[in-house]
C-alpha positions as CSV (number, residue, x, y, z in Angstrom):
1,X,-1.3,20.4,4.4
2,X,-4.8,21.6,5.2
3,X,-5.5,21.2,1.2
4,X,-4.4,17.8,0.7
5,X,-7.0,15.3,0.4
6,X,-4.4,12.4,2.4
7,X,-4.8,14.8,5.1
8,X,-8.4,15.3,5.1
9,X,-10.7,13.9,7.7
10,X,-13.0,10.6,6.0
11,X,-16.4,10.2,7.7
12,X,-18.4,7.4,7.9
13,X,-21.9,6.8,8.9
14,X,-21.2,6.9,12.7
15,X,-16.9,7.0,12.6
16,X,-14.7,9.9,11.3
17,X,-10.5,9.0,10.8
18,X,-8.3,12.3,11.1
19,X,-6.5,11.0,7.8
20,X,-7.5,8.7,4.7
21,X,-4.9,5.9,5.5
22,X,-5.4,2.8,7.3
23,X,-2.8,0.4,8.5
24,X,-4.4,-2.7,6.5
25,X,-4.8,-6.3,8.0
26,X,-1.0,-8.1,8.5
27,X,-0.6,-10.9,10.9
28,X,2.0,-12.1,13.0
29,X,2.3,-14.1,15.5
30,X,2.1,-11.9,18.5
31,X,-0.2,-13.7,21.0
32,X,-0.8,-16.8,23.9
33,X,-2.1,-19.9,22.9
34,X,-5.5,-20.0,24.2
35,X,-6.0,-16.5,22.0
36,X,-5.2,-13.8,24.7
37,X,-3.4,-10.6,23.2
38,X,-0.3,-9.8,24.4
39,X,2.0,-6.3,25.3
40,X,3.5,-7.5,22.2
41,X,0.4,-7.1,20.4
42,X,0.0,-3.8,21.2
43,X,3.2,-2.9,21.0
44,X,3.1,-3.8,17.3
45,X,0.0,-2.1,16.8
46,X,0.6,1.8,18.5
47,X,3.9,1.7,16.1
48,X,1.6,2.6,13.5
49,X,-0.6,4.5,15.2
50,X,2.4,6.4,16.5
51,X,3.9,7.1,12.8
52,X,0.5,8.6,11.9
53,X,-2.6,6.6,10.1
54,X,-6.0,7.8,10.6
55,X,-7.1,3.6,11.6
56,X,-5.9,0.5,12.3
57,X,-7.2,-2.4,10.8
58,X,-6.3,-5.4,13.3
59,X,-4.4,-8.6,12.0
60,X,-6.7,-11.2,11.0
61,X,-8.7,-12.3,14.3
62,X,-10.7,-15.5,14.5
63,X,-14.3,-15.5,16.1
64,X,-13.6,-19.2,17.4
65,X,-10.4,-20.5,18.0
66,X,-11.3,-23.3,15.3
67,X,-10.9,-20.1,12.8
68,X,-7.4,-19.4,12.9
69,X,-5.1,-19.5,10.3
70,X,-1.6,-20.0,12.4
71,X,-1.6,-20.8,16.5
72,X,-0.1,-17.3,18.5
73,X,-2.9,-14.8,16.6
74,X,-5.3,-13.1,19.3
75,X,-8.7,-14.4,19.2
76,X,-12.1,-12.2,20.2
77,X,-13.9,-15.7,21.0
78,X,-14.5,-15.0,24.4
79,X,-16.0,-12.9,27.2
80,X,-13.1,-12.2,29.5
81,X,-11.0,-10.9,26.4
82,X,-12.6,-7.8,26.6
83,X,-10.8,-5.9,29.0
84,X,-7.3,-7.3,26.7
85,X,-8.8,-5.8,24.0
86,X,-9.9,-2.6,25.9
87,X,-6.9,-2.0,26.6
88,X,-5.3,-2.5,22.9
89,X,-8.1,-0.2,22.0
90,X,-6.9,3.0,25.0
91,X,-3.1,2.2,23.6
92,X,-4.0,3.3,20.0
93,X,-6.4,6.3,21.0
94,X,-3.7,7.9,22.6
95,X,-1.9,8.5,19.5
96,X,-5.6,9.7,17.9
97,X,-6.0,6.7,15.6
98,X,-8.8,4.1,15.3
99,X,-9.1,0.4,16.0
100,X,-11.1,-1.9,13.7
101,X,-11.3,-5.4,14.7
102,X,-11.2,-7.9,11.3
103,X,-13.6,-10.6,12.4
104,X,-12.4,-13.7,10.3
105,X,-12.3,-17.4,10.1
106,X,-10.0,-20.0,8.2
107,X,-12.4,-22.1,6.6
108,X,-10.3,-24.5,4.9
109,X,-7.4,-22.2,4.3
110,X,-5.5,-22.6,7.6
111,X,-1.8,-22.5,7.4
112,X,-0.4,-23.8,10.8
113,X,-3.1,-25.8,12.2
114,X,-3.2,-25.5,16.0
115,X,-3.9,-27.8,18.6
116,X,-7.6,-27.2,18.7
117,X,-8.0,-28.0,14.3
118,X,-5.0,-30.7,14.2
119,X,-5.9,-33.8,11.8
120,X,-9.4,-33.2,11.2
121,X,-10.8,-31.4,7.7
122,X,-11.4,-28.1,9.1
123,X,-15.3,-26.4,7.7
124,X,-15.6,-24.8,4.4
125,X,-18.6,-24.5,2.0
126,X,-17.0,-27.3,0.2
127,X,-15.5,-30.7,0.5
128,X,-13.4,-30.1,-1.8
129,X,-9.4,-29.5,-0.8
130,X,-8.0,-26.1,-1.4
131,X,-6.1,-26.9,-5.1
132,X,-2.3,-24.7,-3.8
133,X,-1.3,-26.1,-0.8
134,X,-4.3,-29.1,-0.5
135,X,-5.7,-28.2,2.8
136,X,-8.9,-30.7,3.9
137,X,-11.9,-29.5,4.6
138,X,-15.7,-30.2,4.5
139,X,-19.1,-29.0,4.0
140,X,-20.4,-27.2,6.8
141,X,-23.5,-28.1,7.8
142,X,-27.2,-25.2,8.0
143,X,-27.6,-25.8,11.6
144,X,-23.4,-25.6,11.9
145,X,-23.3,-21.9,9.6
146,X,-26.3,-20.9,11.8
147,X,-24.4,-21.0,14.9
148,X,-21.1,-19.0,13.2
149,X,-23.0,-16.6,12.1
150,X,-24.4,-15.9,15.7
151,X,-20.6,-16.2,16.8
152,X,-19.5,-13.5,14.4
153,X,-22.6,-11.2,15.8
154,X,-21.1,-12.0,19.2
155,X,-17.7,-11.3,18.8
156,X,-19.0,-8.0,17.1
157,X,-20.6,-7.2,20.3
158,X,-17.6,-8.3,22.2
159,X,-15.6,-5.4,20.0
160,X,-17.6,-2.9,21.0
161,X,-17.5,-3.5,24.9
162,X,-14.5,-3.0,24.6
163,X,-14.6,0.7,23.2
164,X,-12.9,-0.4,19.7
165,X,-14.3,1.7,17.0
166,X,-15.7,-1.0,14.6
167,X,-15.0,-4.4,13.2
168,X,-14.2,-5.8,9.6
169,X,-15.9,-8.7,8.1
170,X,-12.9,-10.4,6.2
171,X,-14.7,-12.0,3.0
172,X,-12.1,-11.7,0.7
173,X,-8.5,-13.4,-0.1
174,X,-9.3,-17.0,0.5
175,X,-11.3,-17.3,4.0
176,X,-14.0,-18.6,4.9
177,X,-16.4,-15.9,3.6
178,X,-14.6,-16.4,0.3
179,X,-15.2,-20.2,0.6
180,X,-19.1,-19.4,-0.1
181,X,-19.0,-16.2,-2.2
182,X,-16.7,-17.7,-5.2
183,X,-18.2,-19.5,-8.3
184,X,-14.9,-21.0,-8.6
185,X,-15.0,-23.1,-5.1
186,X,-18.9,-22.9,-3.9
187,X,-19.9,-26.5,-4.8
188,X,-23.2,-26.7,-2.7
189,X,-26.9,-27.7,-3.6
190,X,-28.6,-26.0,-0.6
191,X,-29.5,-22.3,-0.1
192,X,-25.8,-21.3,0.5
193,X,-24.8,-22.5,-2.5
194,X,-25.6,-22.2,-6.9
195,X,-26.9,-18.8,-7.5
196,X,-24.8,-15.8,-6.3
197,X,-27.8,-14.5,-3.8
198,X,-27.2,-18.0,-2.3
199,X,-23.4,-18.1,-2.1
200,X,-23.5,-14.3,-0.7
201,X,-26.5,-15.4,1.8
202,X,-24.2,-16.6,5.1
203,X,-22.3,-13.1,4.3
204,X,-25.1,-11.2,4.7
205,X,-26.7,-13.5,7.3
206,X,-23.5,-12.2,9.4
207,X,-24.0,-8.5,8.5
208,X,-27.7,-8.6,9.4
209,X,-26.9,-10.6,12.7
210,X,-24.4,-8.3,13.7
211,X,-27.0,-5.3,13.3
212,X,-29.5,-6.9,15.5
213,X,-27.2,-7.4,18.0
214,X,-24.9,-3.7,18.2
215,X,-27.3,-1.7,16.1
216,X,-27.1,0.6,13.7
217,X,-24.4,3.0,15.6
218,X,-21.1,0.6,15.4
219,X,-19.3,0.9,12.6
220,X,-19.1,-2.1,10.0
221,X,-17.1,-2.4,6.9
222,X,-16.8,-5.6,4.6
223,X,-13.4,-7.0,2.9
224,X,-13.7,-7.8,-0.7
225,X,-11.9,-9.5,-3.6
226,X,-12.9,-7.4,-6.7
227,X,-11.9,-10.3,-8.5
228,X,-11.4,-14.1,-7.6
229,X,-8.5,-14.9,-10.3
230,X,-9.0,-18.3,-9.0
231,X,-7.1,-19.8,-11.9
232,X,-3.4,-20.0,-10.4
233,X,-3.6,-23.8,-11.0
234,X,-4.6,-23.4,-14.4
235,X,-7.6,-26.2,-14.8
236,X,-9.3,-24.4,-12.0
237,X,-12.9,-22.0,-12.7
238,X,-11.4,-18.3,-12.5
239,X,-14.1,-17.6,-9.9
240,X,-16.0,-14.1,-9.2
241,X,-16.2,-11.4,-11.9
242,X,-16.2,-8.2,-11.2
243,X,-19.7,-7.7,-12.2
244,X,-20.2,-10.1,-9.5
245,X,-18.7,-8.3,-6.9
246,X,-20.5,-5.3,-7.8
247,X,-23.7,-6.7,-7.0
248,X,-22.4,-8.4,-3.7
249,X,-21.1,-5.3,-2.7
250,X,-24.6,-3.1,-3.5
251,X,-26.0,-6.3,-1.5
252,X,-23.4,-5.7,1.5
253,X,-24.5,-2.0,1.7
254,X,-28.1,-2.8,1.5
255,X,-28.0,-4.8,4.4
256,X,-26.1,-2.6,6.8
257,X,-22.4,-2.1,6.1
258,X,-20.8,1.3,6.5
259,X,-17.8,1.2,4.1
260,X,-16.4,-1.6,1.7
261,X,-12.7,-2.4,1.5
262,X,-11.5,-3.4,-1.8
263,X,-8.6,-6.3,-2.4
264,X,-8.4,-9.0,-4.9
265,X,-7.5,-12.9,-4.8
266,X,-9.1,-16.3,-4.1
267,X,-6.2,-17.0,-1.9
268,X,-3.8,-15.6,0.7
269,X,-1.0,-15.2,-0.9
270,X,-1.7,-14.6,-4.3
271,X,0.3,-13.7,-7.4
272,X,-2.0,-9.8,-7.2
273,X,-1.9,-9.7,-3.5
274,X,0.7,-8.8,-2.4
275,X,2.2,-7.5,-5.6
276,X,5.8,-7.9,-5.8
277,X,8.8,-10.5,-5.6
278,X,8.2,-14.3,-4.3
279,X,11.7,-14.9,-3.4
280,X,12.1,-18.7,-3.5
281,X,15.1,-19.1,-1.7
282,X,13.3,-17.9,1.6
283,X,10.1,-19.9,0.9
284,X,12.9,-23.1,1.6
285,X,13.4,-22.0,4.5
286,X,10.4,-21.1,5.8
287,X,7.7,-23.4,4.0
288,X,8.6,-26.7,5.6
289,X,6.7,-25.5,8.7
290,X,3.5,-25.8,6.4
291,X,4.1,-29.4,4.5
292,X,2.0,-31.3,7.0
293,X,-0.9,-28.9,6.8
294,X,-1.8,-29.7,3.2
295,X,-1.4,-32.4,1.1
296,X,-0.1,-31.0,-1.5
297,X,2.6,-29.1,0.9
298,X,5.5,-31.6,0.0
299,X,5.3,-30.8,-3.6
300,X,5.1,-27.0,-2.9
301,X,8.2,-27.2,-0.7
302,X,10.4,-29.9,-3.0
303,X,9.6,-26.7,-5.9
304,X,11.3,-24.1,-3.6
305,X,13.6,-26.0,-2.4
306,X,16.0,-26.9,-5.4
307,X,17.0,-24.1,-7.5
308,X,16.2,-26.2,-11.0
309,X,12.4,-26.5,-10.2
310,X,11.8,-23.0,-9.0
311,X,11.1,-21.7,-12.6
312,X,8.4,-23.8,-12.7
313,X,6.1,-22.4,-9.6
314,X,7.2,-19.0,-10.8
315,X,5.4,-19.5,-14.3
316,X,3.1,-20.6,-12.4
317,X,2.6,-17.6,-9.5
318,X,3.5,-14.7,-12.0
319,X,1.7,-15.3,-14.8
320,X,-1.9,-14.1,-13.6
321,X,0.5,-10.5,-12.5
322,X,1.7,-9.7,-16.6
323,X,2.7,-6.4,-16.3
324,X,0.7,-4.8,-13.4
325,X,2.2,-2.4,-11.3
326,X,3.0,-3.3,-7.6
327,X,1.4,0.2,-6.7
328,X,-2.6,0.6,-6.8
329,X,-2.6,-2.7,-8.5
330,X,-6.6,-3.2,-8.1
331,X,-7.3,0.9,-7.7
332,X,-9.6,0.2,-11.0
333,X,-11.7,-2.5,-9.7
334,X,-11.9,-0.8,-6.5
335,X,-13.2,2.8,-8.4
336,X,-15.9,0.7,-10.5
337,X,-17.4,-0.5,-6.8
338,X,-17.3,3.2,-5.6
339,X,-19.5,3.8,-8.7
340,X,-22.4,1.5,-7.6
341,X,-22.2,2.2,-4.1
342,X,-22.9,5.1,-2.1
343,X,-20.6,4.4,0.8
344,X,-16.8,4.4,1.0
345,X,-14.6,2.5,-0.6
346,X,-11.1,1.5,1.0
347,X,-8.3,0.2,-1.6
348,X,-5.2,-2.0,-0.3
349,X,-2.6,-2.9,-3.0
350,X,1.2,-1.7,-2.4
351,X,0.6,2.5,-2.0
352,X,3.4,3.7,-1.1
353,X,3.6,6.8,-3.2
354,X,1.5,10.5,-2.0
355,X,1.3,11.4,-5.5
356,X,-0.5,8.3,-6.6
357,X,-2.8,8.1,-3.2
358,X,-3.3,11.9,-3.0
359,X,-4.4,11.3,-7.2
360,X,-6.8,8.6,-6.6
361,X,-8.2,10.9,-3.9
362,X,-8.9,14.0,-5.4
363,X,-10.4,11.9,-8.6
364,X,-13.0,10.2,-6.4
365,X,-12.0,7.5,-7.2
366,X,-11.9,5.6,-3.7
367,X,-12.1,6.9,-0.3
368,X,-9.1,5.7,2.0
369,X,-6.1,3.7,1.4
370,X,-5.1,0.6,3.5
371,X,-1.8,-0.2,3.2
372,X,0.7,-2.8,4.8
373,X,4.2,-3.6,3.9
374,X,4.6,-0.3,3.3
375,X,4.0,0.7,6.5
376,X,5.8,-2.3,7.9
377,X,8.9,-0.7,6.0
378,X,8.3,2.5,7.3
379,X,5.7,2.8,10.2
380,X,5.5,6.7,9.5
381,X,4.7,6.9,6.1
382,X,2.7,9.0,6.5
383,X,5.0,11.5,8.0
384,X,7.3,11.4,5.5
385,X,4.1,12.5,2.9
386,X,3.8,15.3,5.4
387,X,6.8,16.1,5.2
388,X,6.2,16.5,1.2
389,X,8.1,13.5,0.7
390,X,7.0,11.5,-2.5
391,X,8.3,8.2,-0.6
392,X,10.8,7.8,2.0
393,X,14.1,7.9,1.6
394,X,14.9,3.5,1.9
395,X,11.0,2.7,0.2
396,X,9.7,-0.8,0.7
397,X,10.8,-2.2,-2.4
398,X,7.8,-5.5,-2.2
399,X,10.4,-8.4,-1.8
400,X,7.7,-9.9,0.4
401,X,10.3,-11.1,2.8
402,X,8.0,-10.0,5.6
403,X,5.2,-12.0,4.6
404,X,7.8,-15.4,3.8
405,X,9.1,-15.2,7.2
406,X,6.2,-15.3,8.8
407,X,5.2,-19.2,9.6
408,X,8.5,-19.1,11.6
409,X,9.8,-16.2,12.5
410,X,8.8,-12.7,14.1
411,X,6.3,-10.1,11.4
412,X,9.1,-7.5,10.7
413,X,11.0,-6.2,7.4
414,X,13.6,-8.5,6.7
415,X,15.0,-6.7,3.8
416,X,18.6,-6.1,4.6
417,X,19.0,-3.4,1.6
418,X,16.6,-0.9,3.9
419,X,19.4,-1.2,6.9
420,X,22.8,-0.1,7.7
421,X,23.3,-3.8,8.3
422,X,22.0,-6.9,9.3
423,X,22.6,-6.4,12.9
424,X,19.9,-3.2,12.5
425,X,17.3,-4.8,11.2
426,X,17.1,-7.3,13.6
427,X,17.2,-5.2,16.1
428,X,14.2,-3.2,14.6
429,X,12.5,-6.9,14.4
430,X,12.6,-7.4,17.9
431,X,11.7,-4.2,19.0
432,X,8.0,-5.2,19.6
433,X,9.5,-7.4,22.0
434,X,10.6,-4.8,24.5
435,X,7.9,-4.3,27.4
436,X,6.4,-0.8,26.9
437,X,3.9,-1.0,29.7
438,X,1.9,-3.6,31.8
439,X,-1.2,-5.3,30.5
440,X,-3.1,-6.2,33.0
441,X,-4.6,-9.9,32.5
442,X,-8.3,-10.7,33.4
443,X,-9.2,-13.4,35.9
444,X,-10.4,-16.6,33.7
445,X,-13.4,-17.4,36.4
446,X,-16.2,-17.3,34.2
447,X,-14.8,-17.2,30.9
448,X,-17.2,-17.4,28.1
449,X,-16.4,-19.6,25.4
């Protein structure tokens, strides 16, 4: 395989991956509730670092504990974390992958408030409440975006004492960086909002903050949406071009980041991420855990939950898709960014198949793939392209059942078709359960907040 670009070793700046795959961002609810990882956690994690990848790209981790998107998801807000994370980190090196942290924060698009953001409007760049599921928010404050940006530059720092191999800056699919880049929700007057430079300033605020405080040897890659397609409530602005991302992401390398990763969506989930089947008749059983966090959450569940009002949220959802392929559904936007940068450029969006990864490679036209659900289906996909495999045998066939059981139930495929039975795949579920070493738990004596 020495000739096949999958295989090939991807350099950054000051990082090299054996391999140009990455296990992208997927969440689950893993973790303690003051944000302390878990065996779990890494259990879930070395599964993929086992089956192959070059990196890991962590699950979505908040830099304050006001940040996260659903209650049990491993936080890097303070101090005495480290040595958790260290050893996370040591779990995944043994299987000669790399561990990049995504630094994120909610904004206003938190799912399952937790006890520290219950019944308050959580901070956004706007007042205005998210249009899908009608989650509050308000307008952050300078002196308020000030002091996140040094907490994202901080728990940068934190990621690196702890001998992980870079961090991610999630400013794409809906968060909070999202929340100030896109036309199509950025309300403000002040410097942070109106002109792009402004909307992209606390973005780049974070990148430069995070230079002066790890320097220039750590790596740093930014999380894009090529394009906002804001519009899934029709009346709304469609958001970012990608002419505008182009020029964010020219502004992102400019400032200091090592490597740009390529998605697309003003929301998390959205009709083009992931690509696939919405199956309705799981959303009833899993959404109710979210109609208290938005207002608009009773509406949203009473549409999944009888059968002669589904058609009309799936007009809705799968009209922005038209006939887009699940696979490499945003390779294009992601190889027009390539062409004004002169880093790397990662692409998510449903790869599955070595022929179309191992194509989009040798073209040039992106550098690495990130890829989730497909991974989730089979944690050594990558083998199985080794292997000369096109796909494997029982493919992830993007029903999206992993991602609609997850405000309930454990991060898993839950697609019955891929098992010998049903009895199988739960067992395969709760495999991450099963204690595969001892993590040893730091004393909380001088815990930094």
């Amino acid at each position: 395989m020495s000739d096949d670009m999958i295989f090939s070793p991807l350099a950054f700046r000051s990082l090299t991956l054996k391999n140009r795959v990455l296990r992208s961002n997927i969440s689950g609810r893993f973790d303690n509730e003051d944000g302390s990882l878990t065996q779990t956690r890494i259990n879930w994690e070395t599964k993929f670092a086992a089956g192959g990848v070059g990196g890991i790209i962590s699950s979505y981790v908040p830099v304050l504990m006001e940040g996260r998107i659903i209650a049990g998801y491993a936080t890097i807000h303070r101090d005495d974390f480290i040595p958790l994370w260290r050893s996370l980190g040591e779990a995944v090196h043994a299987h000669g992958a790399k561990y990049i942290v995504q630094l994120s924060h909610s904004g206003r698009q938190m799912d399952l408030p937790g006890v520290h953001n219950q019944h308050q409007p959580t901070p956004s760049s706007t007042s205005q409440p998210e249009t899908l599921h009608g989650f509050l928010c308000r307008a952050m404050g300078a002196g308020e975006i000030r002091q996140l940006v040094q907490a994202f530059a901080r728990a940068a720092w934190r990621a690196r004492e702890a001998g992980l191999d870079g961090v991610e800056l999630h400013a794409a699919n809906g968060y909070l960086f999202t929340q100030f880049l896109s036309s199509g929700i950025n309300d403000r007057k002040d410097l942070y909002g109106g002109s792009l430079r402004n909307r992209a300033r606390f973005l780049l605020d974070v990148i430069a903050a995070i230079r002066e405080t790890v320097g220039r040897d750590f790596h740093l890659q930014v999380k894009l949406s090529a394009v906002d397609h804001n519009n899934i409530i029709p009346w709304e602005g469609k958001g970012n071009t990608l002419a505008d991302t182009v020029q964010v992401a020219r502004w992102c390398e400019a400032a200091g980041a090592d490597a740009l990763h390529v998605s697309t969506g003003s929301l998390f989930p959205h009709p083009l991420n992931p690509p696939g089947d919405l199956p309705l008749e799981v959303l009833a059983v899993t959404y109710d855990a979210m109609i208290s966090s938005g207002i608009h959450g009773f509406r949203n569940f009473l549409l999944f939950r009888y059968p002669a009002l589904r058609p009309i949220f799936r007009w809705l959802w799968f009209r922005l898709k038209g006939d887009r392929d699940n696979e490499a559904i945003s390779l294009n936007e992601a190889r027009v960014i390539k062409q004004a940068v002169s880093i790397p450029v990662i692409s998510t969006g449903g790869y599955q198949s070595a022929s179309v990864v191992r194509g989009a490679l040798e073209r040039g036209d992106i550098d690495a793939v990130a890829i989730a659900r497909s991974l989730v289906a089979n944690n050594d996909l990558v083998e199985h392209w080794r292997a000369g495999l096109e796909q494997p045998p029982r493919p992830c066939t993007y029903c999206n059942k992993c991602l609609l059981n997850a405000p309930k139930n454990p991060m898993g495929c839950y697609e019955e078709s891929r098992y010998d039975s049903r009895e199988q795949m739960l067992d395969e579920v709760m495999s991450i359960y099963r204690t595969r070493g001892a993590l040893a738990i730091p004393p909380v004596d001088g815990a930094a907040a």
